[in-house]
Kinemage of the C-alpha trace (Angstrom):
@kinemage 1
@onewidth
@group {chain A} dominant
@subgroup {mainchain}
@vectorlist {calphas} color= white
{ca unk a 1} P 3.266 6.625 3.881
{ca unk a 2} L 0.247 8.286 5.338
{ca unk a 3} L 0.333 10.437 1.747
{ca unk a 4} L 0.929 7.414 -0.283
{ca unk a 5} L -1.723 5.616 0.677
{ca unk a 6} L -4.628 8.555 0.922
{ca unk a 7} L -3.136 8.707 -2.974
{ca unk a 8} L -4.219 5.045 -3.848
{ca unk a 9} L -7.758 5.933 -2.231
{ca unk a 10} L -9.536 7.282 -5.010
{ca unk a 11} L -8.710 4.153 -7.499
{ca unk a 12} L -11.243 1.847 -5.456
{ca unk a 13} L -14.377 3.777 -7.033
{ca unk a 14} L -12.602 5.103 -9.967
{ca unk a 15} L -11.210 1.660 -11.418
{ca unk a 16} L -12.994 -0.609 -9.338
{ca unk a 17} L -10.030 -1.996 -7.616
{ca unk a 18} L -10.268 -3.380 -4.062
{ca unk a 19} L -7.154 -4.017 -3.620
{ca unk a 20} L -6.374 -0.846 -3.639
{ca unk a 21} L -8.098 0.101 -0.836
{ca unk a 22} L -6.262 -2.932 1.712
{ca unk a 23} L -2.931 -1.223 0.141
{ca unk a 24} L -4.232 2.174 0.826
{ca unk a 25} L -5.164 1.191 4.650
{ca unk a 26} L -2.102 -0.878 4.891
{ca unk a 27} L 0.161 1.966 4.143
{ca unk a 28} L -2.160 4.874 6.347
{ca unk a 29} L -1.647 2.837 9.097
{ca unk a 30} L 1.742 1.766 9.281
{ca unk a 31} L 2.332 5.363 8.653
{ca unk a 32} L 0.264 6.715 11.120
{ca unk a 33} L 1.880 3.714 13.938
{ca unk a 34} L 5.607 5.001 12.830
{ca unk a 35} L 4.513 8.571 12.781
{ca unk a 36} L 3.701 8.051 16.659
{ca unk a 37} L 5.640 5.385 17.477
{ca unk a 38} L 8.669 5.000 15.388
{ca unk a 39} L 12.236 6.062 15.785
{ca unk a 40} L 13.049 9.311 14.169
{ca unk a 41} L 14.621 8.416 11.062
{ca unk a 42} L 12.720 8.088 7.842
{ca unk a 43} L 14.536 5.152 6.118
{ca unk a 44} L 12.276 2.913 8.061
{ca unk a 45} L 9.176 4.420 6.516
{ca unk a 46} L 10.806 3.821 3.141
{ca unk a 47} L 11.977 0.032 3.177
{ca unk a 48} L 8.604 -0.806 4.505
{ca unk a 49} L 6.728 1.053 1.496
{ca unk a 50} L 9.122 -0.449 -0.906
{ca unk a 51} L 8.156 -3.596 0.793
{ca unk a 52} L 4.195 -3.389 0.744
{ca unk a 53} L 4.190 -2.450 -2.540
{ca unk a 54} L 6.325 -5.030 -4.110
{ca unk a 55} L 4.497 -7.642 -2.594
{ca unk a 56} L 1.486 -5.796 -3.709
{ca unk a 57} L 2.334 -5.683 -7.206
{ca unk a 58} L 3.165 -9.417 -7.382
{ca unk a 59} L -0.071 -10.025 -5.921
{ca unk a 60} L -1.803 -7.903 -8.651
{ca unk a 61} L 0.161 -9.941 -10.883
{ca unk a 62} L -0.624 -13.171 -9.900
{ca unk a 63} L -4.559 -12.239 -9.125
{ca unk a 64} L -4.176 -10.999 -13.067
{ca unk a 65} L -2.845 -14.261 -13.950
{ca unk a 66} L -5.343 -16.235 -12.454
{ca unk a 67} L -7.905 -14.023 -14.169
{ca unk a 68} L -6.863 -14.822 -17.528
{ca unk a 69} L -6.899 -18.657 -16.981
């Protein structure tokens, strides 16, 4: 997660997209709280980025929506 999200960091200045940057903190965080935290398996780290970034991308595709009204 903590790779995922240090991936989505550069797309703030490069596309100009903010909410990129929650997403990016979201998932560094969560990854860094399981990392030292969390129970050893890895499944947990999965469902909750499969999670974050669905609800991310309908989000995205609602804020789009709303853009083009």
């Amino acid at each position: 997660m903590i790779v995922i999200g240090t991936h989505y960091l550069p797309f703030i200045t490069l596309y100009g997209m903010k909410m990129c940057g929650i997403l990016a903190g979201l998932w560094v965080s969560i990854g860094v709280v399981l990392a030292l935290y969390g129970p050893d398996v890895f499944r947990l780290g999965g469902w909750l980025t499969a999670i974050v970034l669905m609800t991310f991308a309908f989000l995205g595709h609602y804020l789009v929506f709303l853009e083009e009204k």
